[in-house]
PyMOL Python script that loads the backbone (N, CA, C, O; Angstrom):
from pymol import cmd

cmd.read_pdbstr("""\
ATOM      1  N   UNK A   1      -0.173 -15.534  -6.367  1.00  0.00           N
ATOM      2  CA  UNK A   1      -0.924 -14.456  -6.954  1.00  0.00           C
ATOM      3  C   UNK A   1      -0.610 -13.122  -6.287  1.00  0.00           C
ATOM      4  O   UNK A   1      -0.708 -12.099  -6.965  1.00  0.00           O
ATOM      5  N   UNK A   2      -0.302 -13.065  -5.226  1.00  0.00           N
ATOM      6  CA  UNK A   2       0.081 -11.768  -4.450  1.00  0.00           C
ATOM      7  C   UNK A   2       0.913 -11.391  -4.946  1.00  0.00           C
ATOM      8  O   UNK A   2       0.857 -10.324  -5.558  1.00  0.00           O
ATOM      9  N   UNK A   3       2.122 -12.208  -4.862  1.00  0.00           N
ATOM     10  CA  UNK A   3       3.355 -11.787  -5.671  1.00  0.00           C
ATOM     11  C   UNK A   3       3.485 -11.103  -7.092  1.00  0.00           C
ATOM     12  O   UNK A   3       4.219 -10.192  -7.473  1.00  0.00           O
ATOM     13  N   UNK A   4       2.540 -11.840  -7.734  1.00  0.00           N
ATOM     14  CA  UNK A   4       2.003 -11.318  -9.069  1.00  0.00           C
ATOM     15  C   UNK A   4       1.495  -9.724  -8.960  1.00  0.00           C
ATOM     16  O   UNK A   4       1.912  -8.777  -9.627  1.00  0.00           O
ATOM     17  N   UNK A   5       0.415  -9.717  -7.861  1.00  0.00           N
ATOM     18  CA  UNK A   5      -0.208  -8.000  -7.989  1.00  0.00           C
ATOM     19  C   UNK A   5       1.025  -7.256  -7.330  1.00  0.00           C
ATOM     20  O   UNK A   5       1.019  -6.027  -7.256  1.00  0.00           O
ATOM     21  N   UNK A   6       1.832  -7.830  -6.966  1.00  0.00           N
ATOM     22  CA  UNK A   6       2.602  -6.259  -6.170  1.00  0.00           C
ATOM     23  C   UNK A   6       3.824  -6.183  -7.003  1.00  0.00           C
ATOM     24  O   UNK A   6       4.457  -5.132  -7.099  1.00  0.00           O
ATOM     25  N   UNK A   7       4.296  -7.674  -7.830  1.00  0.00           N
ATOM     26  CA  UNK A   7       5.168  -7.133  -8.653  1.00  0.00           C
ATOM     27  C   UNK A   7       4.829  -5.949  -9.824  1.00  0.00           C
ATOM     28  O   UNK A   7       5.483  -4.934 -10.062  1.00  0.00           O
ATOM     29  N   UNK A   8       3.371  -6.509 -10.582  1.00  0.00           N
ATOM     30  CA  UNK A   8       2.752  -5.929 -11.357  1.00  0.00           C
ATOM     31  C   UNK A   8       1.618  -5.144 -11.176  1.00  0.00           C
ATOM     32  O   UNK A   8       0.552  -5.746 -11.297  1.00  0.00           O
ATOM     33  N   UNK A   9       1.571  -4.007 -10.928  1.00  0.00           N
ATOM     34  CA  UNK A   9       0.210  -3.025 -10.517  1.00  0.00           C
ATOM     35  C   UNK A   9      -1.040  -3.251 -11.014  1.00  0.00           C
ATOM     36  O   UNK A   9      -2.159  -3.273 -10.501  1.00  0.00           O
ATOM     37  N   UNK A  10      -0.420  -3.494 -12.651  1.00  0.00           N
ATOM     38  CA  UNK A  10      -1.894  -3.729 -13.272  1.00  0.00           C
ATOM     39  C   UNK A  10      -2.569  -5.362 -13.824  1.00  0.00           C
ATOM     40  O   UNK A  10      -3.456  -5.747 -14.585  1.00  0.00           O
ATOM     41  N   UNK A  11      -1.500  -5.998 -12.883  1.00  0.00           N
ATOM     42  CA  UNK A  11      -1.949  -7.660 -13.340  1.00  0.00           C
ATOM     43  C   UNK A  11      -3.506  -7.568 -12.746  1.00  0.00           C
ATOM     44  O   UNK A  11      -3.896  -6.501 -12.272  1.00  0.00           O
ATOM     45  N   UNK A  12      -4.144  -8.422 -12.782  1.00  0.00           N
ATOM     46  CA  UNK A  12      -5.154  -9.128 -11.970  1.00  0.00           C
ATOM     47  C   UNK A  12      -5.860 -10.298 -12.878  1.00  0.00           C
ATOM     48  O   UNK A  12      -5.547 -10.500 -14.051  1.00  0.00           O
ATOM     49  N   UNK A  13      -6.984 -11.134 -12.072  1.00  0.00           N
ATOM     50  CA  UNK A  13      -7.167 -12.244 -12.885  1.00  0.00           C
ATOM     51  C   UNK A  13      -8.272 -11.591 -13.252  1.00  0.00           C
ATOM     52  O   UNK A  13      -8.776 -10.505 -12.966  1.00  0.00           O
ATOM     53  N   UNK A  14      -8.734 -13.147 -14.459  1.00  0.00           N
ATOM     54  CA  UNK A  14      -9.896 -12.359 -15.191  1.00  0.00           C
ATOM     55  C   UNK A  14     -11.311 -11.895 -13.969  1.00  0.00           C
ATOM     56  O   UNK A  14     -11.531 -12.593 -12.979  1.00  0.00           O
ATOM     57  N   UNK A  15     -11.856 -11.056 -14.185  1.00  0.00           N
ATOM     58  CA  UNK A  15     -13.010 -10.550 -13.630  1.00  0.00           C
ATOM     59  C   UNK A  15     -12.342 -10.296 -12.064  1.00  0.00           C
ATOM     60  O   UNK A  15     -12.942 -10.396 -10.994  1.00  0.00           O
ATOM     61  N   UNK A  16     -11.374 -10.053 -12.214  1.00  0.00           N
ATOM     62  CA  UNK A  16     -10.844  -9.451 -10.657  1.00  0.00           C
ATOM     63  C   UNK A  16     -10.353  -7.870 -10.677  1.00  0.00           C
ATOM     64  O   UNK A  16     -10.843  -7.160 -11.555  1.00  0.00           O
ATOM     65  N   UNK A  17      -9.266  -7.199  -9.613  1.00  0.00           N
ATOM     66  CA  UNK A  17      -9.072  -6.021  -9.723  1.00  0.00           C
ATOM     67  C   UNK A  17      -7.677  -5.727  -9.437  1.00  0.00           C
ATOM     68  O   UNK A  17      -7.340  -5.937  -8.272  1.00  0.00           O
ATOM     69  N   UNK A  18      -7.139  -5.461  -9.922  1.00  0.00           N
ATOM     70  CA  UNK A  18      -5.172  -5.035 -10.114  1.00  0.00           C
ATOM     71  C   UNK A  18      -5.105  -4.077  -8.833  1.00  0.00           C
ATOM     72  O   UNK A  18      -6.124  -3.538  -8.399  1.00  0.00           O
ATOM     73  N   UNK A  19      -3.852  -3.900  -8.258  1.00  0.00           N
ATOM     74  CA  UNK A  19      -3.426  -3.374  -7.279  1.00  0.00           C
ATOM     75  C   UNK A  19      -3.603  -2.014  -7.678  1.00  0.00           C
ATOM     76  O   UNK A  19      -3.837  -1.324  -6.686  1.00  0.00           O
ATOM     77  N   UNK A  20      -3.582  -1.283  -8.855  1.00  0.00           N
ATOM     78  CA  UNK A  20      -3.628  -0.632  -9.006  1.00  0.00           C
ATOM     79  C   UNK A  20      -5.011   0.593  -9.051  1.00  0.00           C
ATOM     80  O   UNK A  20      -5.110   1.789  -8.780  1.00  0.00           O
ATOM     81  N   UNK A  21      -6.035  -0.593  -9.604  1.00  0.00           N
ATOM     82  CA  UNK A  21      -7.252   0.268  -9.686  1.00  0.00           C
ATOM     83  C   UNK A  21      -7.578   0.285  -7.885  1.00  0.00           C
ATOM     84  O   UNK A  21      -8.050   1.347  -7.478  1.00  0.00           O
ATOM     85  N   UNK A  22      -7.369  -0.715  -6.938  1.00  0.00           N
ATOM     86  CA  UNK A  22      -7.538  -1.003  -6.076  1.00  0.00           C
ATOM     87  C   UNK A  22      -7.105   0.305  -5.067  1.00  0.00           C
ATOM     88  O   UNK A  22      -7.796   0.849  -4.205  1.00  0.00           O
ATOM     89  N   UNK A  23      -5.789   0.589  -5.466  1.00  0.00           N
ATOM     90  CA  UNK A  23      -5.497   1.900  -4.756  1.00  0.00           C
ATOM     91  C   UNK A  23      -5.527   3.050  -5.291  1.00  0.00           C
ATOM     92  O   UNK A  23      -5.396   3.996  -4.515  1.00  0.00           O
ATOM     93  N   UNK A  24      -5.717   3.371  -6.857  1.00  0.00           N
ATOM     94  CA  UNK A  24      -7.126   4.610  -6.998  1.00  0.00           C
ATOM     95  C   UNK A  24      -7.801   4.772  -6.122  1.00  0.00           C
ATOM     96  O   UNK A  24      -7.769   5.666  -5.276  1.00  0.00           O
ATOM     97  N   UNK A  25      -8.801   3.522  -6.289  1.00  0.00           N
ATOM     98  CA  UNK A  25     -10.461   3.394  -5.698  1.00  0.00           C
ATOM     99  C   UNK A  25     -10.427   3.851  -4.084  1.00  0.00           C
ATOM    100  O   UNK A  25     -11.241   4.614  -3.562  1.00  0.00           O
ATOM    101  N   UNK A  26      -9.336   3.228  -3.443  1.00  0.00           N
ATOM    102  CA  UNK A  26      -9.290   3.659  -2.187  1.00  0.00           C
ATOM    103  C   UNK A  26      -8.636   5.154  -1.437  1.00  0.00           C
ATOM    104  O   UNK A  26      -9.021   5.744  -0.427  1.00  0.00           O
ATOM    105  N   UNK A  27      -7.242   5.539  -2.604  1.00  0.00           N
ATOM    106  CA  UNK A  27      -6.886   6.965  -2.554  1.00  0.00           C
ATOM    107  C   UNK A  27      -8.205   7.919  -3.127  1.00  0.00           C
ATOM    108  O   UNK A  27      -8.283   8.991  -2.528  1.00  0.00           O
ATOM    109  N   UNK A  28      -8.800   7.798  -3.730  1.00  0.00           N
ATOM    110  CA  UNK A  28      -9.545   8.729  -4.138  1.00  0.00           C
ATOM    111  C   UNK A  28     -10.821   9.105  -2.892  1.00  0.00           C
ATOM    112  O   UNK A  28     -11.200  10.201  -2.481  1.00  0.00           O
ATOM    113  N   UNK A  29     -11.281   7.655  -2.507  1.00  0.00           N
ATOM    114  CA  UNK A  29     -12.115   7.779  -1.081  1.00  0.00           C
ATOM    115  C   UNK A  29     -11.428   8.478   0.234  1.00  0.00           C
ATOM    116  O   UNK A  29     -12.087   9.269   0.909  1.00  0.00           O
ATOM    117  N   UNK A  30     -10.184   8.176   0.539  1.00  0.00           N
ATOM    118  CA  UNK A  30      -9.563   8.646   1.161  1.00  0.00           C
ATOM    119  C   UNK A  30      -9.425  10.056   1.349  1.00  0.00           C
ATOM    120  O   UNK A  30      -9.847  10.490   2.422  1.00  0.00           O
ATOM    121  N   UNK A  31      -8.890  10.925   0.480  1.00  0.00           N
ATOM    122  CA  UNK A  31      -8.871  12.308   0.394  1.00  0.00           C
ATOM    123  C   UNK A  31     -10.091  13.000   0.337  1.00  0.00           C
ATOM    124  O   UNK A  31     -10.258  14.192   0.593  1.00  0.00           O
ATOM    125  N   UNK A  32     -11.359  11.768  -0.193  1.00  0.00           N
ATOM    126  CA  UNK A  32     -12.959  12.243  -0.003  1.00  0.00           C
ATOM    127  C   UNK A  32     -12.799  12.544   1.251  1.00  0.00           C
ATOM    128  O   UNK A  32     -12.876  13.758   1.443  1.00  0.00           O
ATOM    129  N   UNK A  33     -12.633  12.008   2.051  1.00  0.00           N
ATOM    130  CA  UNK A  33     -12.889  11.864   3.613  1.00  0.00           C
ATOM    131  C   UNK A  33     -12.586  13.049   4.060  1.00  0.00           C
ATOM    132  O   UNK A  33     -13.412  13.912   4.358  1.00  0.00           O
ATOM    133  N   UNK A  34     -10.480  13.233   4.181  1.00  0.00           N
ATOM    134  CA  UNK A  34     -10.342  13.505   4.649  1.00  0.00           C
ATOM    135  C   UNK A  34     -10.644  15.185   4.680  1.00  0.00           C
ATOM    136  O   UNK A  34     -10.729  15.965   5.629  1.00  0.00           O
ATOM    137  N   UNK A  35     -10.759  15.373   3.279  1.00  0.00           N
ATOM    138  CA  UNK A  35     -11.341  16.957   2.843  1.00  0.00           C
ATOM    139  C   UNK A  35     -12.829  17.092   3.422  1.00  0.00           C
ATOM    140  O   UNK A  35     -13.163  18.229   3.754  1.00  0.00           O
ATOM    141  N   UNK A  36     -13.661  16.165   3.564  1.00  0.00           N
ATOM    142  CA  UNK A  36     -15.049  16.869   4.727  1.00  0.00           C
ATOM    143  C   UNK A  36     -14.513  16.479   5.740  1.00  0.00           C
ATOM    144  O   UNK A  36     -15.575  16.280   6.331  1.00  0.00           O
ATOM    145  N   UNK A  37     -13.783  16.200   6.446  1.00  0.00           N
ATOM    146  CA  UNK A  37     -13.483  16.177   7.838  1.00  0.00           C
ATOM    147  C   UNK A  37     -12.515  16.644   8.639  1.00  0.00           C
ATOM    148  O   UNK A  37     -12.196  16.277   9.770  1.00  0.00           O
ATOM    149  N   UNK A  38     -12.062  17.520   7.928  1.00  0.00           N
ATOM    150  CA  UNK A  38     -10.975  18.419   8.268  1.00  0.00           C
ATOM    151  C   UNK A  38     -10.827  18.728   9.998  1.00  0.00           C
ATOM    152  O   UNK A  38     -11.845  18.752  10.689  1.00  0.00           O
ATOM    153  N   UNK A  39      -9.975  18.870  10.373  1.00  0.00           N
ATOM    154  CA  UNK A  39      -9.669  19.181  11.798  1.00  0.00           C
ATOM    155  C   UNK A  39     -10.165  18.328  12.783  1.00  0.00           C
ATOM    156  O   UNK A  39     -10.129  18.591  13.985  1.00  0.00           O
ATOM    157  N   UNK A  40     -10.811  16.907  12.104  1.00  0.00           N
ATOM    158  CA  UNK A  40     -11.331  15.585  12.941  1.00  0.00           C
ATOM    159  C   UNK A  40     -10.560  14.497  13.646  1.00  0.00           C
ATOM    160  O   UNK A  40      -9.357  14.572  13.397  1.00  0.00           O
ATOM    161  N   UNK A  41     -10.808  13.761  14.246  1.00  0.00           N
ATOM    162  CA  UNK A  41      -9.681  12.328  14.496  1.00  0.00           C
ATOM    163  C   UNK A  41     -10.587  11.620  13.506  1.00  0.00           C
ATOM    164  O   UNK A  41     -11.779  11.917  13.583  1.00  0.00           O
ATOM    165  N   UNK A  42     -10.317  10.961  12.824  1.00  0.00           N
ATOM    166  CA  UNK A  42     -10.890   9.738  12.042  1.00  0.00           C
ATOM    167  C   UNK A  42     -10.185   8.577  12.144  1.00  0.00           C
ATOM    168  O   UNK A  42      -8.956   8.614  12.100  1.00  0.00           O
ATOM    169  N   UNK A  43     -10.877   7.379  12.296  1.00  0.00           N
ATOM    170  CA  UNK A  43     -10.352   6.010  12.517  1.00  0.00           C
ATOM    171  C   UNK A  43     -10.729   5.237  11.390  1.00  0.00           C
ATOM    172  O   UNK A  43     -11.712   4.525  11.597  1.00  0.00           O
ATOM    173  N   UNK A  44     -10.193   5.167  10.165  1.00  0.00           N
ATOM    174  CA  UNK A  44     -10.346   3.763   9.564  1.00  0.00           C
ATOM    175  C   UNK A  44     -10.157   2.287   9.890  1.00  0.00           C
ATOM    176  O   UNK A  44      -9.380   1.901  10.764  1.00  0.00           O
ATOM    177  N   UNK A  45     -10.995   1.390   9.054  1.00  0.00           N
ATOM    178  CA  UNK A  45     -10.906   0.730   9.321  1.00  0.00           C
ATOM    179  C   UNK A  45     -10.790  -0.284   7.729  1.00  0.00           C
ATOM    180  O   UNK A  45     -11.539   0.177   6.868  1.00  0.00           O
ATOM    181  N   UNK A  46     -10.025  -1.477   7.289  1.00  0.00           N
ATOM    182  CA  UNK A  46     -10.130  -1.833   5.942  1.00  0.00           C
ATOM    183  C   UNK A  46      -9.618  -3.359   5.999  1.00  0.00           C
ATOM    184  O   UNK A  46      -9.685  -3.953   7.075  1.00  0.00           O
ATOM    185  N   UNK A  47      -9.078  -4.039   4.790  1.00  0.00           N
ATOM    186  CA  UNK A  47      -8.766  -5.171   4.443  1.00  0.00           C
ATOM    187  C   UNK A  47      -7.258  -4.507   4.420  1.00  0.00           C
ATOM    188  O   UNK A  47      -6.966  -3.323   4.253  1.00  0.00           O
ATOM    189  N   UNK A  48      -6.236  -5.841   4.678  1.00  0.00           N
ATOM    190  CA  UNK A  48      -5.003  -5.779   4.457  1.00  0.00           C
ATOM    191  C   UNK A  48      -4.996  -5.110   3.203  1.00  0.00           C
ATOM    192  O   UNK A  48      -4.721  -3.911   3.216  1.00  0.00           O
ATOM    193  N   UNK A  49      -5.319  -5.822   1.824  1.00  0.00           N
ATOM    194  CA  UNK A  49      -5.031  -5.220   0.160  1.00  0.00           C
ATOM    195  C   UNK A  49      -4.673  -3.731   0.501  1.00  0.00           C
ATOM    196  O   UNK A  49      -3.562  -3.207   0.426  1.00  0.00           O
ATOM    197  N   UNK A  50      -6.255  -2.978   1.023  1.00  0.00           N
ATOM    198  CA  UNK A  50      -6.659  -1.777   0.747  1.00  0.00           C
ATOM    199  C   UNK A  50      -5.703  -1.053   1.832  1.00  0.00           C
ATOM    200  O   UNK A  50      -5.210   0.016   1.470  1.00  0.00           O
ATOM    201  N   UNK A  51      -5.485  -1.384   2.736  1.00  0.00           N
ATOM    202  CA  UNK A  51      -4.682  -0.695   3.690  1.00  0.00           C
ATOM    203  C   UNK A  51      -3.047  -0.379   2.823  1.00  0.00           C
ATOM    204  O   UNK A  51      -2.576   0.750   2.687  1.00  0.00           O
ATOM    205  N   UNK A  52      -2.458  -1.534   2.370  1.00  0.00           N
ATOM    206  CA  UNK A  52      -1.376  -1.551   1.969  1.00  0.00           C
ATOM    207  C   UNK A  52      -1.017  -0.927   0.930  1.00  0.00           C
ATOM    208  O   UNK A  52       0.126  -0.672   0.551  1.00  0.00           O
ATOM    209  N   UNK A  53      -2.438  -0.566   0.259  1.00  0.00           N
ATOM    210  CA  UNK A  53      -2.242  -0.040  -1.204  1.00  0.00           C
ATOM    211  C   UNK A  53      -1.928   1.457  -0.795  1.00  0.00           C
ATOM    212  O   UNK A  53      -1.096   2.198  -1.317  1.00  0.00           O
ATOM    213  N   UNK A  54      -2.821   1.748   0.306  1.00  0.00           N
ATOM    214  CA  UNK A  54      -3.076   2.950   0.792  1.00  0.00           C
ATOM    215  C   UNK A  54      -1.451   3.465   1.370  1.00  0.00           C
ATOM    216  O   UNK A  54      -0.788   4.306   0.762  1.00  0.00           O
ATOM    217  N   UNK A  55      -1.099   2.951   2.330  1.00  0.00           N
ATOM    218  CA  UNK A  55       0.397   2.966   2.636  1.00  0.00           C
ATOM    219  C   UNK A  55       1.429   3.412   1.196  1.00  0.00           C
ATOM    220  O   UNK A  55       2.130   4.420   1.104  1.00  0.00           O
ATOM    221  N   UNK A  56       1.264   2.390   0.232  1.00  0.00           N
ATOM    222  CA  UNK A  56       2.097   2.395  -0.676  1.00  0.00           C
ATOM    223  C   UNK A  56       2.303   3.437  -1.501  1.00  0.00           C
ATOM    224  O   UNK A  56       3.240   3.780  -2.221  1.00  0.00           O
ATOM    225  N   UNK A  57       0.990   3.975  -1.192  1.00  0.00           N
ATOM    226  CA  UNK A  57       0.548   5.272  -2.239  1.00  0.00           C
ATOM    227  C   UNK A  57       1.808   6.499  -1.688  1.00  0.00           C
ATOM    228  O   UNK A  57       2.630   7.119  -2.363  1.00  0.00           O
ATOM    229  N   UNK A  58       1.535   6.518  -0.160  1.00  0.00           N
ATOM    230  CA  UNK A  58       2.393   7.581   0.517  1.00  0.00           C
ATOM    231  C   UNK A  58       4.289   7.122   0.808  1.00  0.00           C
ATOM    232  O   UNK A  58       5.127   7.844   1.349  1.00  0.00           O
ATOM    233  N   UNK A  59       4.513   5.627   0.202  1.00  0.00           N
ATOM    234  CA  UNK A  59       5.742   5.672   0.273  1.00  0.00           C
ATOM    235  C   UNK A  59       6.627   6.304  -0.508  1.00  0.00           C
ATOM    236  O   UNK A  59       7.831   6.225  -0.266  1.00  0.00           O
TER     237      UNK A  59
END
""", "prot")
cmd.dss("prot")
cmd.show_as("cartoon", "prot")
cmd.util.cbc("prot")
cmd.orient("prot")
């Protein structure tokens, strides 16, 4: 199934969530952040998925 979401962004199973909405959901929180916290250190912290999606976004 992994193989499945990263070949395909928008696969997922029924009542689940595609790699894709997955790293919306988390880019969009992300830039929430980092725009009120400007000039901060911030430490996240997440699940492999969300981390990787996050990565992937900036490759």
């Amino acid at each position: 199934m992994l193989k499945k979401r990263w070949d395909n962004f928008d696969f997922h199973e029924e009542n689940g969530e595609s790699m894709n909405s997955l790293q919306q959901r988390n880019i969009a929180v992300l830039f929430e952040i980092l725009s009120k916290h400007k000039n901060e250190n911030i430490l996240f912290s997440t699940h492999g998925a969300a981390l990787s999606s996050i990565l992937n976004y900036f490759n």
